[in-house]
N, C-alpha and C positions, 0 to 999 in steps of 0.2 A: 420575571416570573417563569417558572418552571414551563408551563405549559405554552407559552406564547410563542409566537411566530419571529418578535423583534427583540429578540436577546442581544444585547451587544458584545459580547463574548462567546465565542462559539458558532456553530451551526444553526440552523434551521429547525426548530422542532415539532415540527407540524404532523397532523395527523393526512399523510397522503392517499389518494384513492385507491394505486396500485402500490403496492412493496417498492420501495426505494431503491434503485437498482444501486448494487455492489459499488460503481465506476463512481457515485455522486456523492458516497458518505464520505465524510473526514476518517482517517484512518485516527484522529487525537480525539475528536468531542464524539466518533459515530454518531452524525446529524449530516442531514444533505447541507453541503458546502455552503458556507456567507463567503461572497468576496473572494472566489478560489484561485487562488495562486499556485505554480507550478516553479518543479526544480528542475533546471534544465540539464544536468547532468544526469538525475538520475529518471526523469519525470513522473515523479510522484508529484501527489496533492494535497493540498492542505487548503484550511479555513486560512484566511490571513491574520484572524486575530488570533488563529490557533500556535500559528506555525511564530508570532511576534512575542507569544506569552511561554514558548518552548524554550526559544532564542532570551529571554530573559532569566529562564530558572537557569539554563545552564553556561549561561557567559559563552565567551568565545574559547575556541570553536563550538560551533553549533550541531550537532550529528542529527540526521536524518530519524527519526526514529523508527525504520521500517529498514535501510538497510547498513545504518549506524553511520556512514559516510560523510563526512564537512560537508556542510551547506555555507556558500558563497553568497555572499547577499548580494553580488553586482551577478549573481546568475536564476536571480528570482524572477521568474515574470508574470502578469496577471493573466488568469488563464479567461478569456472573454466565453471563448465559448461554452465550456462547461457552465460560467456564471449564466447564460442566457439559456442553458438544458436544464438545470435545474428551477428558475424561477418560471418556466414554463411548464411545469410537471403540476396534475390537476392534485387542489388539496380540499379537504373542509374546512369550512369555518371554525376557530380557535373553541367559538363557545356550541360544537354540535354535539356536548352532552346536554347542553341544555336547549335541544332540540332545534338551533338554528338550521335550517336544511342549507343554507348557499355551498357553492360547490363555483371551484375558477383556479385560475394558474396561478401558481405563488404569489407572483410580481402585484397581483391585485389584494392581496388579503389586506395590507396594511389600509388601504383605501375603502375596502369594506367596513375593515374593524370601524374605520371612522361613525359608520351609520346605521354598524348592528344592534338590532334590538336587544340582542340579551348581551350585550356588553354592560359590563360595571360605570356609573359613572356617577359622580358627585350632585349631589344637590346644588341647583345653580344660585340658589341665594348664599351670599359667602359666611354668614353665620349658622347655617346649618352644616353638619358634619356627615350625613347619612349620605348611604351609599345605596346602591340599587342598580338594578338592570332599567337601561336605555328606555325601554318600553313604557314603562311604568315613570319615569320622571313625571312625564305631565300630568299625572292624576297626583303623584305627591304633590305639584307645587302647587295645585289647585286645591286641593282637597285633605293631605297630612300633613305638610311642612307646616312645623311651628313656629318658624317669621316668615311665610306670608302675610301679602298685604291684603288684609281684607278692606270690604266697606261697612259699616253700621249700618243696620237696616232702619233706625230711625233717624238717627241724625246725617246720614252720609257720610260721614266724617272716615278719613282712612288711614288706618293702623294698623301692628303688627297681631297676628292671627295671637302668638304669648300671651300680647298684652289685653284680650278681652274682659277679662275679670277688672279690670282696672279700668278699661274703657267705659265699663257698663255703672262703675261707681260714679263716675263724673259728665257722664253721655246727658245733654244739654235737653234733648228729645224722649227719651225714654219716660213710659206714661205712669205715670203717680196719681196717687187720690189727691185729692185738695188736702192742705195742711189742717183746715178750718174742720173736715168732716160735715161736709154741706151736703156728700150726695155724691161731688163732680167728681167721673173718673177719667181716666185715658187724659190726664194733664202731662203735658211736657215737663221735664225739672224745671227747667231755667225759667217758667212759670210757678212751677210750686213750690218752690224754696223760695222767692221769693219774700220776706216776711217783713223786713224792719226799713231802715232809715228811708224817709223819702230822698234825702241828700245824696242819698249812694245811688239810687234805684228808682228807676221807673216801673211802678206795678205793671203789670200784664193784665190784658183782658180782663180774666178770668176775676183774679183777687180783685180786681177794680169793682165788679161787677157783685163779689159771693158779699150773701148777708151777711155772714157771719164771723167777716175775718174782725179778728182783736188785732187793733194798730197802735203803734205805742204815740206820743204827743211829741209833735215836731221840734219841741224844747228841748228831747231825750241827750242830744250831745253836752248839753251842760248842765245835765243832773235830773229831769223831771221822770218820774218812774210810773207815772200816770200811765194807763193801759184801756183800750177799750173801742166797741165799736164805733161807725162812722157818726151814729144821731147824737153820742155823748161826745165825740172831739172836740168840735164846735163850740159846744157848752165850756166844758174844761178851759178851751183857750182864751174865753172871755171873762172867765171866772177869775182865771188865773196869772193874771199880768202880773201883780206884785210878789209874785211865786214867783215865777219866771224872771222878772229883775231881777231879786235876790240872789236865785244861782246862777247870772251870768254876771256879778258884781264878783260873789264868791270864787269864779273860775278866773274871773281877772287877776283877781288878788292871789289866785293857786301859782296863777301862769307866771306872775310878774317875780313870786316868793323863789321860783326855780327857775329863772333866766340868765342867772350866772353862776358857773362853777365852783365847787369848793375844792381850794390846792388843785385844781385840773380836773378834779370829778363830777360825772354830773351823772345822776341816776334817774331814771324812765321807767314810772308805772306803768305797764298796761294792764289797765282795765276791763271787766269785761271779755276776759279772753276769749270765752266758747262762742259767746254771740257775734265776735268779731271775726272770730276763725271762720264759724259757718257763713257769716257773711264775702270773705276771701272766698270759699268753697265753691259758692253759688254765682260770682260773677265770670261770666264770660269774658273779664280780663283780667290783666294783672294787678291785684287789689293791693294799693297800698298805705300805710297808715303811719302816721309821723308823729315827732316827740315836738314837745314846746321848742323856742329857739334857745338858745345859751350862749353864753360868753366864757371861752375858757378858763377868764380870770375877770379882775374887774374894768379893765381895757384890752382886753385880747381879742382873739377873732371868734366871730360870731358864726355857731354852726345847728344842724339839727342830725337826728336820727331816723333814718327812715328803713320802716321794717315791713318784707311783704309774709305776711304767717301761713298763706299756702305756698309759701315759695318763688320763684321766679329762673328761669335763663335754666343752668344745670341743677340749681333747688327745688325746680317749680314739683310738687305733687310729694316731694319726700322732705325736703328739709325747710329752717327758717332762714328766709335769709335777711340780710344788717346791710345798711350803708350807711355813713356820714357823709353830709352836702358840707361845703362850705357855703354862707351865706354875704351878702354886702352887709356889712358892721357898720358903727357908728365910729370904729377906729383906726379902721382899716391903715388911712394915711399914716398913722404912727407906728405901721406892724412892717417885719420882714416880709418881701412875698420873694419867688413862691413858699409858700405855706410846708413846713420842712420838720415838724415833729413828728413822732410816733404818738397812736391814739393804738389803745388797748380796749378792744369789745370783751365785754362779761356775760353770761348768762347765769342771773345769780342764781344758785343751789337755795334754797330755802329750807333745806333739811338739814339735819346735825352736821355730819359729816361735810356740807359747807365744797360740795364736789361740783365749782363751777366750771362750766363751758367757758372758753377763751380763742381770741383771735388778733394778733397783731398786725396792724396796719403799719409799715413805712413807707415815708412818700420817693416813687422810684422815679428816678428823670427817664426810665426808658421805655413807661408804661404809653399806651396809646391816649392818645388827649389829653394826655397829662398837663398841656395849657390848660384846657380848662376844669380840669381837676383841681390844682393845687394854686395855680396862681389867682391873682388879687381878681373880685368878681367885676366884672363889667356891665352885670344885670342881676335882679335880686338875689340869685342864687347860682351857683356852678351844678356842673354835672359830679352825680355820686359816684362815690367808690368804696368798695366791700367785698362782704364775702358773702355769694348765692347760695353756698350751704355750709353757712355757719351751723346750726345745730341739727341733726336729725328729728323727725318726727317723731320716730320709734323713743329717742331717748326724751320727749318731752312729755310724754303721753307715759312711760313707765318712770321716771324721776320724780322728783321733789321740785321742780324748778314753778309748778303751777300750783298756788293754794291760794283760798279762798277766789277763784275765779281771776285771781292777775298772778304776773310773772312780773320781773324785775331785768330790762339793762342797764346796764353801768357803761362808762364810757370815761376810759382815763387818761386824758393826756401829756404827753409829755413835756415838762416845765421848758419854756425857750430858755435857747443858749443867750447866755450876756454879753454883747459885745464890750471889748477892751478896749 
């Protein structure tokens, strides 16, 4: 920088207290001497990078440029004492238009610059790019820097300063009315959202307690759509046994009709997507929800789908994310292991244009636990593998992929190779 004290090229260009005496300038840069070197023939001075970058433009021989004369480079020598006349000569501080008053011998400025206040210096969070005078970092980093780490004043929970709009969507603590409109305010979320399965969720307090919450009937998973408060559930459940048989006869015969693949395909309603979603929404963990089991063929290996719809890992808050498990089969013994085809994830388009989402699986020998990924299971089930952001949020919520409250995966497998 033009104004600075540590140019590596050249002189000194500081703003000194008394006039620079005539004896200390370079007669090449006019700047009180860096590193002054002396010719000992003719004893003139120079910068040493002055007198190295002269010597460079003009090859050999080198002329003096004050009295044109060959300069000998085994007649160079460093001039000590000039260097310690000069770094001893009183300067200001680099930055004394913007009013820093220090005042000291050259040889200190550099050691200053380290701690002056109106020096320039970078925000020390390394994804901020702003710049600013020394003085002022701390109130930036406290109080304007946009990735600080704050705290949530409800939840405690600690996050980037950016990311509050977002925090405040999902903050566990933050106080809500009752869902029911009972009255109660200043509810925590992760109490008021609250709403459906008892299998998922344990009520809170509060809804344990409000008259008025509408609960749906503990049969809801296998079809009952009965809805209502706590004094009619009771009733409904005793009412309604041979209701209740029926649709979990019905979901046997769904489950048992989609247990094995066709040609390698096997497709996954889900149902109920918005009540499912905001139930992922509302739990404080990774909420996830799985497909029936299947058979890729009618003796192959038996697997499932398993989808988290708020996300997970690098999907978790933006995208949907897919795994396939492998599962212990009934035919395992008569299958290759490790488990070695490609399986093709779909997210089916439901609209004309038929514009599905896709993601191909192949199984890699080099992936991390890829034992118990792919080879044969040694307990009901392996550990899964996929993709954490298989679709966007943005793009499920503006597509075609959600009608009449379900979406559609597909899940294609690749035909095994035949041995010869």
């Amino acid at each position: 920088m033009a104004d600075r004290v540590d140019r590596e090229t050249g002189g000194f260009e500081a703003e000194f207290l008394v006039p620079l005496p005539e004896e200390y300038e370079c007669p090449i840069c006019q700047l009180a001497f860096r590193d002054p070197v002396q010719i000992e023939d003719c004893g003139h001075r120079f910068c040493q990078s002055c007198l190295q970058e002269l010597k460079r433009r003009q090859g050999s021989p080198c002329l003096c440029p004050l009295d044109r004369k060959p300069i000998s480079s085994s007649k160079i020598f460093v001039d000590k004492a000039a260097k310690r006349a000069v770094l001893s000569l009183g300067v200001k501080c680099v930055n004394w238009k913007r009013k820093c008053d220090w005042t000291g011998d050259l040889i200190y400025v550099e050691e200053h610059m380290k701690n002056c206040a109106y020096e320039d210096v970078h925000c020390t969070n390394p994804e901020c790019n702003e710049v600013m005078p020394r003085r002022a970092l701390q109130y930036h980093l406290v109080s304007k820097c946009r990735w600080r780490v704050v705290s949530c004043h409800f939840c405690a929970e600690m996050y980037t300063y950016k990311d509050s709009k977002l925090h405040m969507k999902v903050c566990k603590r933050i106080p809500l009315e009752c869902v029911n409109k009972c009255g109660a305010k200043d509810i925590p979320r992760e109490e008021a959202n609250i709403k459906t399965l008892f299998s998922f969720f344990q009520l809170s307090f509060h809804l344990t307690e409000c008259p008025l919450a509408i609960l749906p009937c503990s049969y809801q998973d296998i079809g009952c759509t009965f809805k209502g408060k706590r004094d009619t559930l009771d009733d409904h459940t005793k009412t309604a046994v041979h209701t209740h048989l029926g649709l979990a006869m019905q979901k046997i015969r769904d489950n048992e009709s989609r247990s094995t693949c066709t040609n390698g395909v096997f497709i996954w309603r889900i149902s109920n997507y918005k009540q499912q979603y905001e139930q992922a929404l509302a739990s404080p963990e990774d909420l996830a929800i799985f497909s029936p089991p299947f058979y890729t063929s009618q003796y192959g290996y038996k697997m499932r789908l398993k989808a988290y719809l708020h996300g997970r890992d690098r999907g978790k808050s933006t995208h949907l994310s897919l795994y396939i498990i492998i599962m212990k089969g009934d035919y395992d013994a008569l299958l290759d292991w490790p488990f070695k085809q490609k399986i093709t994830f779909y997210l089916i388009d439901q609209g004309e244009h038929k514009n599905h989402r896709t993601h191909q699986l192949s199984p890699n020998r080099s992936l991390p636990n890829i034992k118990v990924v792919f080879n044969r299971p040694t307990m009901k089930e392996n550990l899964g593998i996929g993709n954490p952001c298989f679709v966007p949020q943005e793009a499920l919520e503006t597509g075609e992929f959600i009608k009449d409250d379900a979406l559609f995966i597909k899940a294609v497998v690749e035909p095994a190779k035949t041995s010869t």
